[in-house]
C-alpha positions in Angstrom: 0.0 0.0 0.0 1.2 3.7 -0.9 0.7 6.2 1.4 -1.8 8.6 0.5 -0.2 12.5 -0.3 0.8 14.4 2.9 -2.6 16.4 2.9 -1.8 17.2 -0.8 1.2 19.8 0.2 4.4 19.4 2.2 5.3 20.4 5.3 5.5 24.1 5.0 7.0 26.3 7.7 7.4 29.9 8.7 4.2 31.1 7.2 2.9 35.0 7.8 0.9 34.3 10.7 -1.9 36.9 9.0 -5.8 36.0 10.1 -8.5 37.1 7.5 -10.7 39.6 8.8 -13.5 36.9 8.3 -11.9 34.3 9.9 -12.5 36.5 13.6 -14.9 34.9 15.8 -17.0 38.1 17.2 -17.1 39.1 20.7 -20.4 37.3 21.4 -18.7 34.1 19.5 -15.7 34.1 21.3 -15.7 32.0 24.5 -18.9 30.1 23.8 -17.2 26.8 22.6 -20.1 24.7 22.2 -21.0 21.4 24.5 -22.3 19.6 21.8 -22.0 20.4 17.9 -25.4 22.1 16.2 -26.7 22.4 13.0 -26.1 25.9 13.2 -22.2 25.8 14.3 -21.3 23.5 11.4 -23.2 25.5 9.1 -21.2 28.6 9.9 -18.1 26.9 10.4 -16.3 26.8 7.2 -16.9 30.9 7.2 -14.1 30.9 10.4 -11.8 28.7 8.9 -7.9 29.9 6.9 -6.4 27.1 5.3 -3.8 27.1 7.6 -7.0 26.0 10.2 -7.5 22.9 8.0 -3.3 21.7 7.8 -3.8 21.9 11.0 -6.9 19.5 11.7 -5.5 17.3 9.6 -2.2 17.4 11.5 -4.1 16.8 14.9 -5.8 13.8 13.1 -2.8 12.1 11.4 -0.4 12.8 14.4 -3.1 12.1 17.4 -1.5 14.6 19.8 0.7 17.9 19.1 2.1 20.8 21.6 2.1 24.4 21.3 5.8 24.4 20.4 5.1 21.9 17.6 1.9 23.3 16.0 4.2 26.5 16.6 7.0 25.2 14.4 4.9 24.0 11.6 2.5 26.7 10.4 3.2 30.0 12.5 5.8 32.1 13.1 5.4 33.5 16.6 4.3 31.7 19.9 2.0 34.1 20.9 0.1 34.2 17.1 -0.2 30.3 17.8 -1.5 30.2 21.5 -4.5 32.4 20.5 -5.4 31.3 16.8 -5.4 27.4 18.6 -7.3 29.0 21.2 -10.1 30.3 18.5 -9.5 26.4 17.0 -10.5 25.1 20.8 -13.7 27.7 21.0 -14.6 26.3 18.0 -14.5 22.5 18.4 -11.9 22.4 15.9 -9.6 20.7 18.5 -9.6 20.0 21.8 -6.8 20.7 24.6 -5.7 19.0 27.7 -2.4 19.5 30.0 -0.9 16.4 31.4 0.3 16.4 34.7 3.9 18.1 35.3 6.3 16.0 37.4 7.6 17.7 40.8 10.0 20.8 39.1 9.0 20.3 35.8 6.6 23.5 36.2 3.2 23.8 33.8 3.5 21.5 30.7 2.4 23.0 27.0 -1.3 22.3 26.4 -1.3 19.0 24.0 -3.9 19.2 20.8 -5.8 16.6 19.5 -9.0 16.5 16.6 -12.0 17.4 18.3 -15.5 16.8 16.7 -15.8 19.6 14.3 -12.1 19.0 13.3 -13.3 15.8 12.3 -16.0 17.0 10.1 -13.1 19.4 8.2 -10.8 16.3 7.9 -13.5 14.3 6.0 -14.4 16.9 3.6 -10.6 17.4 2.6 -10.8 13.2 1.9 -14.2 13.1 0.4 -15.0 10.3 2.9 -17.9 10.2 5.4 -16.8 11.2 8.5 -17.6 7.6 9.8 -14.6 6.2 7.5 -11.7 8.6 9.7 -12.5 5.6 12.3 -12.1 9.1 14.7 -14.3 9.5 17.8 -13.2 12.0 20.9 -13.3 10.2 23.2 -10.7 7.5 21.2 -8.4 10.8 20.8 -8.5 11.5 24.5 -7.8 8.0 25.4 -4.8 8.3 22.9 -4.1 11.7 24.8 -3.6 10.3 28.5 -2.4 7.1 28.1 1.2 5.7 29.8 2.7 6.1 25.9 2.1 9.8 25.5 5.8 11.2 26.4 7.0 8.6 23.5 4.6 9.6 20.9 4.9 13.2 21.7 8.8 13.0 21.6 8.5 11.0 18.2 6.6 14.3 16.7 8.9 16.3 18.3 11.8 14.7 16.2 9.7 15.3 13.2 8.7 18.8 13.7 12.4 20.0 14.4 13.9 18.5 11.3 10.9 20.1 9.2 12.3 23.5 10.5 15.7 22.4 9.6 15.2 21.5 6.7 13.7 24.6 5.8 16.0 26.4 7.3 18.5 24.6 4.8 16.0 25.5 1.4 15.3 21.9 1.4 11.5 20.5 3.5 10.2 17.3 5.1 8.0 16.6 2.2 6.0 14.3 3.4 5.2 13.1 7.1 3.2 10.0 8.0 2.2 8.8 11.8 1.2 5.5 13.7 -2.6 5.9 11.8 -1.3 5.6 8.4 2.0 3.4 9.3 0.1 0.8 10.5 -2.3 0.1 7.7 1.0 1.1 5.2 2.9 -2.3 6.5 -0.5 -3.8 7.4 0.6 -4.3 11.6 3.4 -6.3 10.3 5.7 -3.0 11.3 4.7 -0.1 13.5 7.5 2.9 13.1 6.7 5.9 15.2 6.6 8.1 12.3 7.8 8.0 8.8 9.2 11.0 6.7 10.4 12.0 3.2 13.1 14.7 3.5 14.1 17.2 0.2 17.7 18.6 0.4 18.9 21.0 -2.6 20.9 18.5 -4.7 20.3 15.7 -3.6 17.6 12.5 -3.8 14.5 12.7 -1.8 15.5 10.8 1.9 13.1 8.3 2.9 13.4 7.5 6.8 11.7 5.6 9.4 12.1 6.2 13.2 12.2 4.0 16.0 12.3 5.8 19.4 14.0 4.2 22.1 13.8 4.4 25.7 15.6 1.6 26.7 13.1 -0.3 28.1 13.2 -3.8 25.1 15.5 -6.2 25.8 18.5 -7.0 23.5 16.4 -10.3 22.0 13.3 -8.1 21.8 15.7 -5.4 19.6 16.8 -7.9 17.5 13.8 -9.7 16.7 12.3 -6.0 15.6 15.5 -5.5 13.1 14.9 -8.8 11.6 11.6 -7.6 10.6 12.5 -4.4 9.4 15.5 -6.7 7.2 12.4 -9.0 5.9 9.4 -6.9 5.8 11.1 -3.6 3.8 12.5 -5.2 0.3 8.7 -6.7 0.3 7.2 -3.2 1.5 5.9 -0.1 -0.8 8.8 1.4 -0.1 11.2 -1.0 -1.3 12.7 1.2 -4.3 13.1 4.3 -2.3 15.8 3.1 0.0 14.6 3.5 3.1 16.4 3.6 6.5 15.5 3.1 10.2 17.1 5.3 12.8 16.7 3.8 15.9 17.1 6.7 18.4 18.4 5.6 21.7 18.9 7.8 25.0 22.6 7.2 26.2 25.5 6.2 24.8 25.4 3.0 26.6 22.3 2.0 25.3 23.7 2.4 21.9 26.4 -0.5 22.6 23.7 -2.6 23.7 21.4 -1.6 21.0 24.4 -2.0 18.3 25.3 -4.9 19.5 21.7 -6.8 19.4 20.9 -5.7 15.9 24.4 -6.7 14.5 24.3 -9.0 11.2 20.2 -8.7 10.7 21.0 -7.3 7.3 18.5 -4.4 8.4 19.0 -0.8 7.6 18.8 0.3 11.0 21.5 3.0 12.3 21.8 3.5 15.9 22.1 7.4 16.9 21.8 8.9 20.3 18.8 11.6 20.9 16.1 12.9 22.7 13.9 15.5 22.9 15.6 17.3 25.9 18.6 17.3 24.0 19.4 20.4 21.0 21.2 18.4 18.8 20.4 18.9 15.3 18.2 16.2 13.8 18.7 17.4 10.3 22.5 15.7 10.5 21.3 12.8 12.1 19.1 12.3 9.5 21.9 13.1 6.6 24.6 11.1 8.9 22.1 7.7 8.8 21.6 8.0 5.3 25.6 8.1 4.5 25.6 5.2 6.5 23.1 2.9 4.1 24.2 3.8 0.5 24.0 0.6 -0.2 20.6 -0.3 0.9 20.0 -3.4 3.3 24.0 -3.9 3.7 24.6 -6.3 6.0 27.1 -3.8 8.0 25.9 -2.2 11.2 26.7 1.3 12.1 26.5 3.2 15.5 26.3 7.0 15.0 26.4 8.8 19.0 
């Protein structure tokens, strides 16, 4: 199965963070975010809405959950411009908000966005399908939002959203970016990356990369037995003539060892590299580093890049 088109555009960033004047919810409008959806709100919906509104509904949907800082990076240029057009998206029922719990000295977290009910509606008229067929409710997405594996999927986006501003930064763009919804019906549950992306640099072929995030809670056998599948399941996969590469993103260097060491000779084009979101290391080079590494695609030779 090929993945669909990335909402029909790629990831654009840094765009003037300019509101229509009919976009502008009115006084009265603005705090009455509805309990339920009316005939009436969906009716007047569309007539509040910037295209920049619909990437990012389709964002909430294909990604499940997204900060500030991350809707931030992807379609505005200030913080401030963000925090109140998202809050207009939230009155609206466009998306929904929620803050998980801060650990002691952690201070407040960023409020997380997922799809809410009228964001739903927007996603399904950009498909053509029957809002039924997104296989969306709310109260799935707020499950999604509070479960034990949020920190890993938010981290996974966050790796995601910083190279996008890299690579616009260096006049290249992540093209195209897929999430767990569309990963797991692209290898069919056989394989379940935490995201998948196509990266465009100036002069060079398109980048196709997968990335596993690690926290070093799998076992070496449980490691190996995932690179095995990767070193099966890609030559048969949709992406098998674009030469893809895994980066398996571990949080110490001494993970790495172990994590080098339990994938070695499973012919799978997986590259160890050390990161995580607390750190500022550029993703952009990790990305370009990994794919030096697998010029020949599914070479038996493993490579640890820290």
């Amino acid at each position: 199965m090929k993945p669909a088109a990335n909402h029909g555009n790629p990831v654009k960033i840094s765009r003037p963070d300019k509101v229509e004047t009919n976009t502008k919810l009115s006084e009265r409008t603005r705090g009455a975010r509805p309990s339920r959806l009316r005939e009436q709100h969906i009716a007047t919906l569309p007539a509040h809405l910037t295209e920049r509104d619909r990437r990012i509904a389709l964002d909430c949907y294909e990604h499940h959950v997204l900060r500030t800082d991350q809707l931030k990076r992807l379609h505005f240029t200030g913080l401030r411009t963000a925090a109140a057009r998202l809050g207009l998206l939230y009155e609206l029922r466009v998306l929904d908000r929620l803050r998980p719990g801060a650990k002691r000295g952690e201070g407040t977290l960023p409020y997380h966005w997922i799809l809410d009910e009228a964001g739903a509606l927007i996603v399904a008229d950009h498909k053509g399908i029957d809002p039924s067929q997104l296989h969306y409710t709310h109260a799935d997405a707020l499950r999604y939002a509070t479960s034990r594996n949020l920190t890993h999927h938010v981290e996974a986006n966050e790796f995601f959203t910083r190279l996008a501003v890299e690579a616009n930064q260096n006049h290249g763009a992540l093209s195209e970016w897929y999430g767990v919804r569309t990963l797991a019906h692209l290898f069919a549950g056989t394989l379940l990356p935490d995201g998948y992306g196509v990266l465009t640099l100036p002069g060079r072929a398109p980048l196709h990369v997968l990335l596993e995030l690690d926290r070093g809670t799998e076992s070496s056998q449980i490691l190996r037995e995932k690179a095995k599948r990767y070193a099966e399941i890609l030559p048969r996969s949709s992406l098998r003539n674009l030469d893809p590469f895994v980066i398996l993103a571990v949080p110490s260097a001494r993970r790495a060892q172990t994590a080098t060491a339990a994938i070695a000779d499973t012919c799978a084009p997986l590259i160890v590299t050390v990161w995580s979101g607390t750190v500022t290391r550029s993703v952009l080079q990790i990305v370009i580093a990994a794919a030096a590494h697998t010029r020949i695609p599914f070479s038996p030779k493993r490579f640890s890049e820290s």
